[in-house]
C-alpha positions as CSV (number, residue, x, y, z in Angstrom):
1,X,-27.7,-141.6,7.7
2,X,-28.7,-137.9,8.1
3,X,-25.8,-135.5,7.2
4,X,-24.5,-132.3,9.4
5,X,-21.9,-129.7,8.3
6,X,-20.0,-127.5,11.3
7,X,-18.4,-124.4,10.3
8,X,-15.8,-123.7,12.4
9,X,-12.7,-120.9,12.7
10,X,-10.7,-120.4,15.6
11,X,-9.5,-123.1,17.8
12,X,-12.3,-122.6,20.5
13,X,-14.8,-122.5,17.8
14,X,-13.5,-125.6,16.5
15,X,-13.5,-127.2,20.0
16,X,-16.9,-126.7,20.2
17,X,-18.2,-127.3,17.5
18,X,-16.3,-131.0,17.8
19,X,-17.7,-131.1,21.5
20,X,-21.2,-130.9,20.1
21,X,-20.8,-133.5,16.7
22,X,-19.4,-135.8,19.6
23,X,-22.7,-135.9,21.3
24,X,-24.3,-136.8,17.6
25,X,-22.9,-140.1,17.0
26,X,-25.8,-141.2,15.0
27,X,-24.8,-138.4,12.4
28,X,-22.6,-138.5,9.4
29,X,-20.9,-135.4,10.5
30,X,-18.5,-133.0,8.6
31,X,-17.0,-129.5,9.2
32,X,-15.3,-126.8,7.1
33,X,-13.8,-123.8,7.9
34,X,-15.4,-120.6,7.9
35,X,-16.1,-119.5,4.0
36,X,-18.1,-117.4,1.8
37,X,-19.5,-118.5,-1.6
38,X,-19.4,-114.1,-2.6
39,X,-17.0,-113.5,-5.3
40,X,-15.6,-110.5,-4.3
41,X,-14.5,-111.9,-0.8
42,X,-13.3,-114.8,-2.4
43,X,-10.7,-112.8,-3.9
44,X,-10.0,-110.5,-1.2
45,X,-9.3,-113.7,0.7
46,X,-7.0,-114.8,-2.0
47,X,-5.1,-111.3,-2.0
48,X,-3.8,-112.7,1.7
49,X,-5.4,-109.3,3.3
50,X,-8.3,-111.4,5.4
51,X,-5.3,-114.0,6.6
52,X,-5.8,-112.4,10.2
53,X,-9.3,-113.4,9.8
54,X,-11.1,-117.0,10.5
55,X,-11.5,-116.7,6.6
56,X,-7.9,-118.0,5.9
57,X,-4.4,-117.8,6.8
58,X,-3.0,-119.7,9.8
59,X,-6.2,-119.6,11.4
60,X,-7.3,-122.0,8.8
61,X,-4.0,-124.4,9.1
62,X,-4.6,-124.8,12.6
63,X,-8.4,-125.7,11.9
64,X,-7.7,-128.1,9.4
65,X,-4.5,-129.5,11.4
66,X,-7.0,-130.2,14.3
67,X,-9.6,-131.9,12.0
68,X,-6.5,-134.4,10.8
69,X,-5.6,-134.7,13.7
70,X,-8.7,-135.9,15.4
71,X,-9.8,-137.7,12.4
72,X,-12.6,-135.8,11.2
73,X,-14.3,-134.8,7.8
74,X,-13.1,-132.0,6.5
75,X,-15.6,-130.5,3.7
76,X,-14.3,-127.5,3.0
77,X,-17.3,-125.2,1.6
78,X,-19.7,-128.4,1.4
79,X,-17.7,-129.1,-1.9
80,X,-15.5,-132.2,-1.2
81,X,-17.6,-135.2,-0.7
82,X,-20.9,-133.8,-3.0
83,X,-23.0,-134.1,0.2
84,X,-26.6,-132.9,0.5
85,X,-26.5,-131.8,4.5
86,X,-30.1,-132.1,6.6
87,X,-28.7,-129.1,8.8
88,X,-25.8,-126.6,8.9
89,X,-24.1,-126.0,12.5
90,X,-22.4,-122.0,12.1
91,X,-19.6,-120.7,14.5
92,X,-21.2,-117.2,13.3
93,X,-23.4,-115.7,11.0
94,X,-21.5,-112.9,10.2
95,X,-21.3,-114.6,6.7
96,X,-24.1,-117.2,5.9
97,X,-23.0,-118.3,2.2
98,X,-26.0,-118.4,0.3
99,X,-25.4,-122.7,-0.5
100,X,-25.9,-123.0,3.2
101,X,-29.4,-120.6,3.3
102,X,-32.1,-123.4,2.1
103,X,-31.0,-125.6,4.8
104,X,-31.6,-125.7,8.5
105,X,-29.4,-123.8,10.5
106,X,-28.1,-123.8,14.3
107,X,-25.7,-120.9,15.2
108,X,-23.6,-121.0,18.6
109,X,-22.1,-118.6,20.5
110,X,-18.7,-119.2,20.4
111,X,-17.9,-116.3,23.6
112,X,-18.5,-112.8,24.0
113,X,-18.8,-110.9,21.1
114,X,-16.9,-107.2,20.5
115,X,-17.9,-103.9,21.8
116,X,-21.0,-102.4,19.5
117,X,-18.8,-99.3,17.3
118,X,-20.1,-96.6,15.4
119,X,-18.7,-98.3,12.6
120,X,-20.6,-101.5,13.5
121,X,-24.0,-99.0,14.3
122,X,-23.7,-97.9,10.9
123,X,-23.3,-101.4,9.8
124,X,-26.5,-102.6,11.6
125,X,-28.7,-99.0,10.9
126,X,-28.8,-99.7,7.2
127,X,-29.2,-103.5,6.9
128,X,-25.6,-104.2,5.6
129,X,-24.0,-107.7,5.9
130,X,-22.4,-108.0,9.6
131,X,-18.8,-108.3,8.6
132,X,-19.0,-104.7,7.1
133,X,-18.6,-103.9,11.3
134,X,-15.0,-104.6,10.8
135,X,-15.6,-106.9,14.6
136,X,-17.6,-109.7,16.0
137,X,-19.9,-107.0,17.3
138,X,-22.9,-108.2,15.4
139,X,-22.1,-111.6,15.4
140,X,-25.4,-113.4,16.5
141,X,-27.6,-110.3,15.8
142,X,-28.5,-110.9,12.3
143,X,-31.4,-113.0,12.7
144,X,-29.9,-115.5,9.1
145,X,-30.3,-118.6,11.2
146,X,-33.1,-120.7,11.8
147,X,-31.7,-121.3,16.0
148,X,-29.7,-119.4,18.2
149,X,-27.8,-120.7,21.2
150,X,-26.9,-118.4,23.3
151,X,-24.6,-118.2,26.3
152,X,-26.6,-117.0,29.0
153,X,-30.0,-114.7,29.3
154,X,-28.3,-111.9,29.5
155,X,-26.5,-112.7,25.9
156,X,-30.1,-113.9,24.7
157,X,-31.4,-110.2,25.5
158,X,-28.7,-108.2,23.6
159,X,-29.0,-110.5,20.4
160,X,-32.6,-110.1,20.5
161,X,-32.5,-106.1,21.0
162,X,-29.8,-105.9,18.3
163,X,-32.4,-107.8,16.1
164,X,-32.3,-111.6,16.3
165,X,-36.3,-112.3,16.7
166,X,-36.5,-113.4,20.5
167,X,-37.9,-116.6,19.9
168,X,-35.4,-118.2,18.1
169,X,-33.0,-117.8,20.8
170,X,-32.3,-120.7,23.3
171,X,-29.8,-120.4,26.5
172,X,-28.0,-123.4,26.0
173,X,-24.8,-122.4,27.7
174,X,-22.0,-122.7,25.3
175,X,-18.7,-125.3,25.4
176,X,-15.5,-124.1,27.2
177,X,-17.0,-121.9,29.3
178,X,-19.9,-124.2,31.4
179,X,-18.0,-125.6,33.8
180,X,-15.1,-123.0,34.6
181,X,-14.6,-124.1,38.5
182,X,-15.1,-127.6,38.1
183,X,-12.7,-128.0,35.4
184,X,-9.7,-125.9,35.8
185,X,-9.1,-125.3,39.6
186,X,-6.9,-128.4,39.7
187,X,-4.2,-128.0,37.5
188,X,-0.5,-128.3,37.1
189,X,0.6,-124.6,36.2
190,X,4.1,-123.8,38.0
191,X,3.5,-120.8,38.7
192,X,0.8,-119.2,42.0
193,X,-0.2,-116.0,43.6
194,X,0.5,-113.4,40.2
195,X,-1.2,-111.1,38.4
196,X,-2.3,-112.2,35.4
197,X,-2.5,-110.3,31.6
198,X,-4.9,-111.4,28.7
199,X,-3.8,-109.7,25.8
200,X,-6.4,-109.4,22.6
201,X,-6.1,-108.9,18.8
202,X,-7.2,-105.5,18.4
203,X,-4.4,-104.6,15.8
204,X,-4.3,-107.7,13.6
205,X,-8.4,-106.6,13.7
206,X,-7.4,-103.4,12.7
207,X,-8.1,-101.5,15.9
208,X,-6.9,-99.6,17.9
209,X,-5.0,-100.3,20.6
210,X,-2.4,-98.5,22.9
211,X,-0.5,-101.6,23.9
212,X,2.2,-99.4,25.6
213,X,-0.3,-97.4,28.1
214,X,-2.5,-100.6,28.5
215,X,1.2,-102.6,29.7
216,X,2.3,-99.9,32.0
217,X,-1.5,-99.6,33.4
218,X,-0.9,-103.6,34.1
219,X,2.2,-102.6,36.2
220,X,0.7,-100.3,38.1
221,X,-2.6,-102.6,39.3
222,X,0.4,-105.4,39.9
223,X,2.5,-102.9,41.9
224,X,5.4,-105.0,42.4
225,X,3.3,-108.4,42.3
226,X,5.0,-111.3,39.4
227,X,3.5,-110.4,36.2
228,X,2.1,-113.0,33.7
229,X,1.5,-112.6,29.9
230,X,-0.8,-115.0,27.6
231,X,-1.0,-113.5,24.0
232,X,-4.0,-114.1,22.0
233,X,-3.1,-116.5,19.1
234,X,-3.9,-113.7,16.5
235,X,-1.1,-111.3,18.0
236,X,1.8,-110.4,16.0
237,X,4.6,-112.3,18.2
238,X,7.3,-110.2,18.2
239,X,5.8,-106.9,18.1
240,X,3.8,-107.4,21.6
241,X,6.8,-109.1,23.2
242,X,9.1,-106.6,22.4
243,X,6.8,-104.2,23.7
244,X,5.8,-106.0,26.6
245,X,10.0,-106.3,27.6
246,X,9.7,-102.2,27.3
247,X,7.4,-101.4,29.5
248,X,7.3,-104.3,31.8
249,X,9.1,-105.4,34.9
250,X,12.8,-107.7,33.6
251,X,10.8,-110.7,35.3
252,X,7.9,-110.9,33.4
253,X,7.0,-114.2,32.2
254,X,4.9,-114.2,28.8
255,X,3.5,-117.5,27.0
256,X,2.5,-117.6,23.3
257,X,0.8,-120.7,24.2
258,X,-0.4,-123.3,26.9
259,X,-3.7,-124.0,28.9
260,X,-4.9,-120.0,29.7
261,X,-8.0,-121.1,32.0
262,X,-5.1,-123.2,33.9
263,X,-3.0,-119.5,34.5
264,X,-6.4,-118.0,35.0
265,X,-7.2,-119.9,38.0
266,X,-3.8,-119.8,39.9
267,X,-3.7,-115.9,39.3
268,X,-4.9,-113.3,42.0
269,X,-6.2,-110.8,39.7
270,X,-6.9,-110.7,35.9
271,X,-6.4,-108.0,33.6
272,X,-7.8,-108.4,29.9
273,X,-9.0,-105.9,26.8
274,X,-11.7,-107.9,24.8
275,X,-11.5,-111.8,25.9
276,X,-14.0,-114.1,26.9
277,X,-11.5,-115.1,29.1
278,X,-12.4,-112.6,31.8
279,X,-15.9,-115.0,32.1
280,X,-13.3,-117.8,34.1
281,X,-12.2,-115.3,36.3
282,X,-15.5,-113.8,37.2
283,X,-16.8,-117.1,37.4
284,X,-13.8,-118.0,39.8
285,X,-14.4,-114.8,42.0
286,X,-11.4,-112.8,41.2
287,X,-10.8,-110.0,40.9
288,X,-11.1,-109.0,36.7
289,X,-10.5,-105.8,34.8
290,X,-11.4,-105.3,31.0
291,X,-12.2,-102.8,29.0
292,X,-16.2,-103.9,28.9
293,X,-18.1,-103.3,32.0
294,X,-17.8,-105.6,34.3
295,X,-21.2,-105.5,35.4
296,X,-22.1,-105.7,32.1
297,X,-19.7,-109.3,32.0
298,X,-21.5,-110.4,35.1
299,X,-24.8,-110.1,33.6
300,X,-23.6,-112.0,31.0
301,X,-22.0,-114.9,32.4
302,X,-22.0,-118.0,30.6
303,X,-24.3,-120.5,32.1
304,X,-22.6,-122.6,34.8
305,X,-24.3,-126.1,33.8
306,X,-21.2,-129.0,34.7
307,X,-20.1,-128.8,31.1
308,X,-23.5,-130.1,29.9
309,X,-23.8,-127.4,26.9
310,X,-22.7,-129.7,24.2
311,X,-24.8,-132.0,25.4
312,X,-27.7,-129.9,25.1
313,X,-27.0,-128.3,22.1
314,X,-26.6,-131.5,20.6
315,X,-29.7,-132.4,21.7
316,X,-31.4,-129.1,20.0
317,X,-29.7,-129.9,16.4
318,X,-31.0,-133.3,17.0
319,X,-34.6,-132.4,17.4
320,X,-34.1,-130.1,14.9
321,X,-33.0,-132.2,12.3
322,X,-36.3,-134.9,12.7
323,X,-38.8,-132.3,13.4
324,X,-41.1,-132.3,10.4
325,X,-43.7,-129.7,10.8
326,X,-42.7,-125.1,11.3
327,X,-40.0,-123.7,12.9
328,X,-42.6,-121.9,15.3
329,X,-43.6,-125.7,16.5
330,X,-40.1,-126.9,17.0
331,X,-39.1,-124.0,18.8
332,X,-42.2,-124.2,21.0
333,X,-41.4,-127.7,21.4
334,X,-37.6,-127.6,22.1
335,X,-38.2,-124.7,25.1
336,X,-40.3,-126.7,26.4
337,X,-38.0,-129.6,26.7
338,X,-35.4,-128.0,28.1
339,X,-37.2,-126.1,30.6
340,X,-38.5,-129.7,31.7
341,X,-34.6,-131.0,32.2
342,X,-33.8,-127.9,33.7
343,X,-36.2,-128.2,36.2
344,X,-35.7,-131.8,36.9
345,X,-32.0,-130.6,36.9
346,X,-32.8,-128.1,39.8
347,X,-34.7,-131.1,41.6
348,X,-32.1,-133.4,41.6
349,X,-29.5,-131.1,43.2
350,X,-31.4,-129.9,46.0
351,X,-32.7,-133.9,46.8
């Protein structure tokens, strides 16, 4: 049985990438969390400064926790089992450690990816490793892996103008974020008819971010309306609710966790910084602020496929995996295919 290692990292990530092995059942599949085999990150990683990172810390605890808990492989770094692996499924290539480089590789969008910075500019203008950009900015712009799936055509534009080579790059649609109205609309949320807050990470990133102008901008678009807060996993708890209790309305209601496309969909309007999340609420019509453009987000809206992007991605790692000849052919090959099922797709709805 032919073997496949997902690298995965945050809890969506790790989602998908299980969404995806599920559809490859004639697989021996295993996962580890994001690493790198470079020495000098190694130890950084053990100094506990990358902890806020998909490198380590609790991001790592929750990834592992969810493998154990859904009874999955966990080969952390390829080392635990001694397994030769036919092809390497990647969460992102800002790090591709070189024990993963001889084998094939599939990358996947995980959501949108951070705002290009000078820093990350710098980064790309003199052919440095992408995590040097400090963000996700470069994520999927590398061009390390053999396959790219991409979210939507607009996302398959910007990776290939940032430098992934055009024809590598497939628009698969990616996992959590294919079938937004069809899978969240219904729900069991309490609460209807607020305006609702996605805060991001920006500080545990490093960033900057004036949390205290942002919440009182948030009260002023709500103008009296019930105000909702989800924090991103990442944020430092007690730091951003104290802050948010400052400059905030006494009846604000703020979550650290629950279903967020669930309090997207019952919300009126959506304020964000730099989430994916704001994809749901275009994707549901509402009205969305965030500190991207929105028609920039429009143009890049995940494909709306019925949740069939692990599916298809599946399908791509598994023609990948038995195709014997170039990676020119396959990907000749596997475009084809898909743009066959599309079509057929299309037909079927309008009969």
């Amino acid at each position: 049985m032919k073997k496949i290692l997902f690298v995965i990292g945050s809890p969506n990530q790790t989602s998908q990438m299980h969404q995806i092995a599920s559809n490859l059942p004639e697989y021996d599949c295993y996962f580890t969390q994001f690493f790198s085999d470079n020495l000098l990150i190694k130890n950084v990683v053990k100094t506990g400064l990358l902890d806020q990172t998909i490198l380590a810390g609790h991001w790592r605890e929750k990834a592992d926790k969810y493998l154990k808990d859904n009874n999955l492989k966990n080969d952390y770094a390829g080392k635990a089992y001694g397994n030769i692996y036919d092809l390497v499924v990647l969460c992102t290539e800002l790090i591709v450690p070189s024990s993963l480089r001889h084998i094939k590789t599939v990358w996947v969008q995980e959501g949108m990816v951070d705002p290009l910075t000078t820093r990350a500019k710098i980064v790309r203008s003199l052919n440095l490793p992408g995590f040097l950009g400090g963000s996700t900015a470069l994520n999927g712009s590398a061009n390390l892996c053999d396959v790219y799936c991409a979210a939507s055509d607009g996302y398959k534009d910007y990776f290939s103008k940032l430098g992934t080579d055009e024809e590598k790059i497939l628009v698969t649609g990616i996992p959590n974020y294919d079938d937004i109205s069809g899978s969240i609309v219904n729900n069991d949320f309490p609460h209807q008819g607020y305006v609702f807050v996605a805060t991001s990470d920006i500080r545990e990133c490093y960033g900057k971010d004036d949390r205290p102008a942002f919440l009182r901008k948030a009260t002023q678009i709500a103008n009296g309306r019930k105000l909702i807060f989800k924090l991103h996993p990442n944020e430092i708890v007690d730091r951003a609710v104290k802050e948010i209790r400052e400059n905030t309305p006494s009846d604000t209601l703020i979550y650290t966790d629950g279903n967020i496309n669930h309090m997207i969909a019952n919300c009126v309007e959506l304020i964000t910084q730099y989430s994916t999340v704001v994809y749901t609420g275009i994707a549901l019509n509402k009205k969305v602020y965030s500190y991207f453009d929105i028609d920039f987000l429009r143009r890049h809206l995940p494909v709306q496929n019925g949740g069939q992007s692990a599916r298809i991605i599946a399908e791509v790692c598994r023609e990948y995996i038995e195709h014997k000849d170039d990676l020119r052919g396959f990907l000749v090959k596997i475009k084809r295919s898909l743009e066959g099922k599309r079509r057929s797709q299309e037909q079927l709805q309008v009969a």
